[in-house]
N, C-alpha and C positions, 0 to 999 in steps of 0.2 A: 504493500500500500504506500510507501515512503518512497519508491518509485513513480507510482503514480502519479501522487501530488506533488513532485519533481514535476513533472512534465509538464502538470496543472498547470506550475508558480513557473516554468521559463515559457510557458507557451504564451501566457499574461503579461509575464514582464515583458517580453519580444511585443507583442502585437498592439498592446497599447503602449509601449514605446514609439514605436514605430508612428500611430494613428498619432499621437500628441507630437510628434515631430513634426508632422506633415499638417495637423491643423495649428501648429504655432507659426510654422515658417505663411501657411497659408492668411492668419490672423495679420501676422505682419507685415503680409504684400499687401492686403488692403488699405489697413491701416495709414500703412507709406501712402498708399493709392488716393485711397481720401482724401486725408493730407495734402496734398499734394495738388488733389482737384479742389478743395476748398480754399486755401491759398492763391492758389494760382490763379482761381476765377476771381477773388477778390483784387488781386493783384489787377489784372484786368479789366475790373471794371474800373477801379481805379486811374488809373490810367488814359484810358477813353473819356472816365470825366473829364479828368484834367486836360486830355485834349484839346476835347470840345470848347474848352471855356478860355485856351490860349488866341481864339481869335478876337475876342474880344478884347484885348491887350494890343492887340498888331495895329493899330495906329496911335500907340504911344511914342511920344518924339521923346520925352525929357523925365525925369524922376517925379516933379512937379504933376506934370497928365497921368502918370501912374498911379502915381498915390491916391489923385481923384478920381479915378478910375476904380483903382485896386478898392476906393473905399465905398464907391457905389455899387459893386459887384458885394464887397462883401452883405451889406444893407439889404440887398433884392437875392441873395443866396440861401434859396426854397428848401436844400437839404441838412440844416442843421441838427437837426434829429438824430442825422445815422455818421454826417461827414464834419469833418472840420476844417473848414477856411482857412489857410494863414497865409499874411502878405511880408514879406524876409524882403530884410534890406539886403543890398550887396554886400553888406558887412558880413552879414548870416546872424543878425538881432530880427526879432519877431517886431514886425510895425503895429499888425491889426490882425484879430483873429474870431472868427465867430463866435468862438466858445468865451463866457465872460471870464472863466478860471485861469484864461492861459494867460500869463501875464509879459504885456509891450516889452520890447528890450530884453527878453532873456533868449539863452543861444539853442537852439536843439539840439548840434553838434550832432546831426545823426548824417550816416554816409549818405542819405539823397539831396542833401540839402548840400552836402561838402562837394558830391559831385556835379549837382546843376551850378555852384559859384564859381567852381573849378575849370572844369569842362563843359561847362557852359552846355549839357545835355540833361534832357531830363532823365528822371532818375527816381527805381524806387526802394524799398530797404521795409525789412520788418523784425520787428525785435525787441528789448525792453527799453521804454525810453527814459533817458537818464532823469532828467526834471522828476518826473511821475514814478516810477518804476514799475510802469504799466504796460501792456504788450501789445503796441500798436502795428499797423502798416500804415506806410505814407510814402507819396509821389507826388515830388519837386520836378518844376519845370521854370526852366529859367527866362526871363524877359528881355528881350536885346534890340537895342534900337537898328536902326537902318544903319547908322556909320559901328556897328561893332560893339557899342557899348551896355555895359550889362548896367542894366537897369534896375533891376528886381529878381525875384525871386517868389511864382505862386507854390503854395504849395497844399495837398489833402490828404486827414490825417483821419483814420478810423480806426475802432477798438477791435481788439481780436479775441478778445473776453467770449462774445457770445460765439464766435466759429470754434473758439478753443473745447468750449461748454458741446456745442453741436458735434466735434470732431470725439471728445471725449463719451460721449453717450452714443457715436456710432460705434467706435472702438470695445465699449462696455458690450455692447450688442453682438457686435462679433466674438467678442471672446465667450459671450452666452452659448450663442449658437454652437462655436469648438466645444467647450463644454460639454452641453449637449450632445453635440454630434460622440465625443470621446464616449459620456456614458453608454449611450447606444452603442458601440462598438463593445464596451465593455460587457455590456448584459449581453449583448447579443454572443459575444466572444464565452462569456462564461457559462451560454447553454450550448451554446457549439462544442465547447471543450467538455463540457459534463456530458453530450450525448457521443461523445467519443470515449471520454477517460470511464465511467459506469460500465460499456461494455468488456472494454478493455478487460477491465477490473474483477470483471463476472467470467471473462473468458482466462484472466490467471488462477483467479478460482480453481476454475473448471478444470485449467492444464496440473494445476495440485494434486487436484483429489485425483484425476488419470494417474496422472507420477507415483501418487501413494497406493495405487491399486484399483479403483472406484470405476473399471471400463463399463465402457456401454452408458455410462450417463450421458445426458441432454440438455442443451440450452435452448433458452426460450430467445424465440428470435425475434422483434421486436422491427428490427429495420432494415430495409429490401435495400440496402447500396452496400458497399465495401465493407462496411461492419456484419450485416448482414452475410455476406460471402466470407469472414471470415469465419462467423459462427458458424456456420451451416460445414465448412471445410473443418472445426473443431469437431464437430456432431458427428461427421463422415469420420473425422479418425478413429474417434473412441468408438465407434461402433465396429471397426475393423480392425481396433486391437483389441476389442470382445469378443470378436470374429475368431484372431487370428493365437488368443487365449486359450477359446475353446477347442478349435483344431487341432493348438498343442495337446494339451491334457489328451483330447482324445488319441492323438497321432502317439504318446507317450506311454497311454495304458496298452493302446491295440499292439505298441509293438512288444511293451512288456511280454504281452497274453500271447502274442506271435510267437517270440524267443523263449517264450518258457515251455510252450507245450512242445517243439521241438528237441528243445536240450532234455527235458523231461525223457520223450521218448528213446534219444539217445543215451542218455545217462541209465534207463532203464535196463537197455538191450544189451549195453556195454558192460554191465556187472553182472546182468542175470548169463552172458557168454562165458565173462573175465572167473566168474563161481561156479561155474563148471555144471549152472542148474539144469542146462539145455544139453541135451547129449545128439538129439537124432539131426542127421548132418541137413535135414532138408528146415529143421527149424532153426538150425543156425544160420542157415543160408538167409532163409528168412529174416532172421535177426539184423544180421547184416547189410540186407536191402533194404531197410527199415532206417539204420544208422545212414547207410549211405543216401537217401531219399531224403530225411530231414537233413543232413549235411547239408545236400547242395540247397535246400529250399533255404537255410540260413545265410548258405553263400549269396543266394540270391538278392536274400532280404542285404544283406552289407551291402552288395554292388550298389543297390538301388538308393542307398542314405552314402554313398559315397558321393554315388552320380549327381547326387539332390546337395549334397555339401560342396562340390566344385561348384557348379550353376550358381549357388547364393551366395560361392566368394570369389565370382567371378575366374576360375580356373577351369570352365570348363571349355573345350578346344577340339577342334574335327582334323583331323588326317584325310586333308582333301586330294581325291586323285580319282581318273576317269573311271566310272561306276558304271555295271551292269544293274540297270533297279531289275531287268526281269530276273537276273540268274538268282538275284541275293534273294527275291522275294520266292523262289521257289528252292533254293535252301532251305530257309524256313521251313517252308510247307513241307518238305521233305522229311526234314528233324522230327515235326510233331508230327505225321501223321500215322507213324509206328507205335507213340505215346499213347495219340487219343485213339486210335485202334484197343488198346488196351484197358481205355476207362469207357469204349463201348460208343465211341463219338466217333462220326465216318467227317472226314475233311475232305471237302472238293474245292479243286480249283482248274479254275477256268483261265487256260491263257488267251496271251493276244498275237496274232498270225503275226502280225505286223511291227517288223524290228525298230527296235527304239536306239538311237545316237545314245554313243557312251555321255554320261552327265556328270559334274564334278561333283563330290559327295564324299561321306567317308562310308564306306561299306560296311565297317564293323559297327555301326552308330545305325546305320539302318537296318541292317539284322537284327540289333539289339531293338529296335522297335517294332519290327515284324516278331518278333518271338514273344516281346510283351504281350503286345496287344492280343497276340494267338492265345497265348498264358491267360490274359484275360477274358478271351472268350470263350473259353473253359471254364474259367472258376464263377462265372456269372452267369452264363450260357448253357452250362455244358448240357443240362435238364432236360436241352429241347435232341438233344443226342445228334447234333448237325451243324457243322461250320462251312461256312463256304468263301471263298477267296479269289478275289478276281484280279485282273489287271487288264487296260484298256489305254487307248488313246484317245484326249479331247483335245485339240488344236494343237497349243505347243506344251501340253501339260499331257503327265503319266496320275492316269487316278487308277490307285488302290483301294480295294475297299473287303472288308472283315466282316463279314457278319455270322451270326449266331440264330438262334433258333429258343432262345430263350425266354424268360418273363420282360426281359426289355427293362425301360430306364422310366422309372415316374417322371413323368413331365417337369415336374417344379423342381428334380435336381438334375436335372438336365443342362442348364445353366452352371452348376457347381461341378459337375465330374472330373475335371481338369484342373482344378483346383487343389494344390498341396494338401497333405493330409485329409483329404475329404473323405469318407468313405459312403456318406450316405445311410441310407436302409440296409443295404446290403452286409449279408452277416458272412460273407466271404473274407478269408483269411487274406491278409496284405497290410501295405506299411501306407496306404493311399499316397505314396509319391510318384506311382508307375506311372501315368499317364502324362504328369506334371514333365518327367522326364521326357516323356515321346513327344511330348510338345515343345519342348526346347530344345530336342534335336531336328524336328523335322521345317519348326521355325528358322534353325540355322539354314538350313539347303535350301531356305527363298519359299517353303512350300508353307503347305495348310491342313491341318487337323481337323475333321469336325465330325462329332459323336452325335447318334440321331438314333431313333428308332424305325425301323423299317416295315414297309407294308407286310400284314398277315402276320407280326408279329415279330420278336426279338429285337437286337442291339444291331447298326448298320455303325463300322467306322470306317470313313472316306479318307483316304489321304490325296492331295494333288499338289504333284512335284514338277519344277518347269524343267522341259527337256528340251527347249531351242529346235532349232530346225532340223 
């Protein structure tokens, strides 16, 4: 769980990091933004006033016409409310001003006023004013007669008070809004991460109690995306290492029961000879066909848990070289049919006229699954007292095929037959890896296995192998 909430607390700290990065940087391009258009437009119109009202100045000749000018302009000047008048000597001393507070003869010494006396340009400047210590803007425009001479000095002067007041309540507004917008990401962020870290959480669970033995449990799946796909790939495992649990045990006890009733019979035969209990030479002989029959049947059973222990540690390997499939497949048939003659089972096989190109293969790996499979249509089969075995050509493939004469295969494990350890209903002696094995050789040679039940009754097994042209 101290994992978990690791992920919680860096998935939070990352992502509203990141969101409060990008709405502060975004807060303070506005900001600037505003700023900047509030300003600026004042700036502006400032300006344009002061424009406008320098024509009325342009036929002053003398300091004398200015001043009566300057002071009948200031008198008839309709925006005292928002703007401030003021008429500057060349000196840079205030003459006359609309506002009554500002008082004649003191200096502004502010840079628009330094620059229209100076540079004789107009000029505008905003910031705190020394007189006041108030944060005004103001734009100077300087008066110059026809021969050069600077005359005067208009100049208009407005508070920044209430755009500061307007810029500071956008500003509050926007950092509401980030605000906002942050919580939102965060709540939204902390049920994103709760409907992530919860399953998670139920799915370490889950992988515990698997780990401590608890197979075949199930989670409840709740969400149809990627969590949902992982659960459902949880649920699949634990059911097939319930699966594959059971199989052991069973594959564990069946070969116990396999190897004991053999060694039993051996160990029997071997003392009751070794004790001299048996005298007459045809129940010795007996005896000894008995020891020698479960021999090789244990032989068998080793090959087959060797062959099943190479395959699953990847050592298993073919001795590939040009193959007869007919001759090997009637070897086969050849071996057992002296056998099942003697447990009372006729074996027919039907060849094919038609000569088949040598195929690369390993011959002793296909024997070894022609004898199987014969072996098992006997020990499942053998009832119906009838094997029959064919070989044919379909296009560029060689089909074999097995079948039996017996009770055949229940439908529903029909599906499972080829499956390690399986052995199904059937109460036939075996390690249930046989088949497992003929499927992982005949998978090597490029071909295909497939177990079916055949019309009018019994087990049909298909093999088809490619033979090329």
């Amino acid at each position: 769980m101290a994992k978990v909430k690791g992920i919680r607390k860096r998935w939070m700290l990352n992502s509203i990091s990141a969101v409060l990065l990008i709405v502060l940087f975004a807060v303070a391009a506005f900001s600037a933004a505003i700023t900047s258009y509030f300003y600026s437009t004042m700036s502006i119109g400032l300006n344009s006033r002061i424009t406008s009202a320098l024509p009325y100045f342009s036929s002053v000749k003398s300091r004398s016409e200015y001043y009566q000018s300057a002071s009948n302009y200031v008198q008839n000047f309709t925006e005292k409310n928002r703007l401030e008048l003021q008429i500057i000597n060349p000196s840079g001393s205030i003459y006359e001003s609309t506002n009554d507070l500002t008082i004649s003869g003191s200096y502004p010494n502010t840079p628009d006023v330094t620059g229209a006396i100076e540079e004789r340009k107009q000029s505008s400047w905003s910031g705190t004013a020394p007189v006041t210590g108030e944060r005004i803007m103001s734009v100077s425009a300087p008066i110059v007669s026809r021969n050069g001479t600077l005359i005067g000095v208009i100049r208009m002067v407005t508070s920044l008070s209430r755009a500061d007041i307007q810029v500071v309540k956008i500003v509050a507004a926007a950092l509401a809004v980030g605000a906002t917008i942050v919580l939102l990401v965060y709540f939204s962020n902390l049920y994103f991460v709760r409907s992530i870290v919860e399953p998670v959480t139920a799915v370490t669970d889950t992988a515990k109690r698997i780990a401590a033995g608890s197979y075949g449990i199930q989670m409840e799946k709740k969400y149809d995306d990627e969590v949902g796909d992982l659960i459902d790939a949880v649920n699949d495992m634990s059911m097939k290492i319930k699966q594959s649990e059971k199989m052991k045990s069973e594959f564990i006890s069946s070969v116990s029961h396999e190897l004991r009733t053999p060694l039993t019979a051996i160990n029997g035969w071997a003392e009751t000879i070794m004790n001299g209990e048996v005298r007459d030479a045809s129940d010795v002989k007996k005896g000894m066909g008995i020891i020698v029959s479960e021999a090789r049947r244990l032989t068998n059973m080793v090959e087959e848990l060797l062959e099943f222990s190479r395959i699953e540690d990847g050592r298993f390997t073919l001795s590939v070289e040009p193959m007869d499939i007919k001759a090997e497949l009637e070897d086969a048939v050849y071996t057992y049919t002296e056998f099942f003659r003697r447990e009372g089972i006729t074996l027919t096989h039907t060849d094919c006229e038609e000569e088949f190109p040598p195929i690369p293969g390993d011959p002793e790996r296909m024997r070894q699954v022609f004898c199987n499979l014969l072996d098992n249509a006997a020990k499942h089969g053998g009832s119906g007292k009838r094997i029959d075995t064919a070989i044919r050509r379909e296009g560029d493939a060689a089909v074999i095929t097995i079948r039996d004469y017996g009770p055949g295969i229940p439908e529903e494990e029909l599906p499972h037959v080829k499956y390690k350890f399986y052995k199904g209903s059937s109460k036939a002696r075996g390690s249930g890896i046989g088949l497992a094995v003929c499927e992982e050789i005949v998978t090597r040679h490029n071909g295909r296995l497939d177990i079916g039940n055949a019309e009018g009754g019994g087990c049909i097994v298909t093999i088809l192998l490619p033979i090329g042209s």
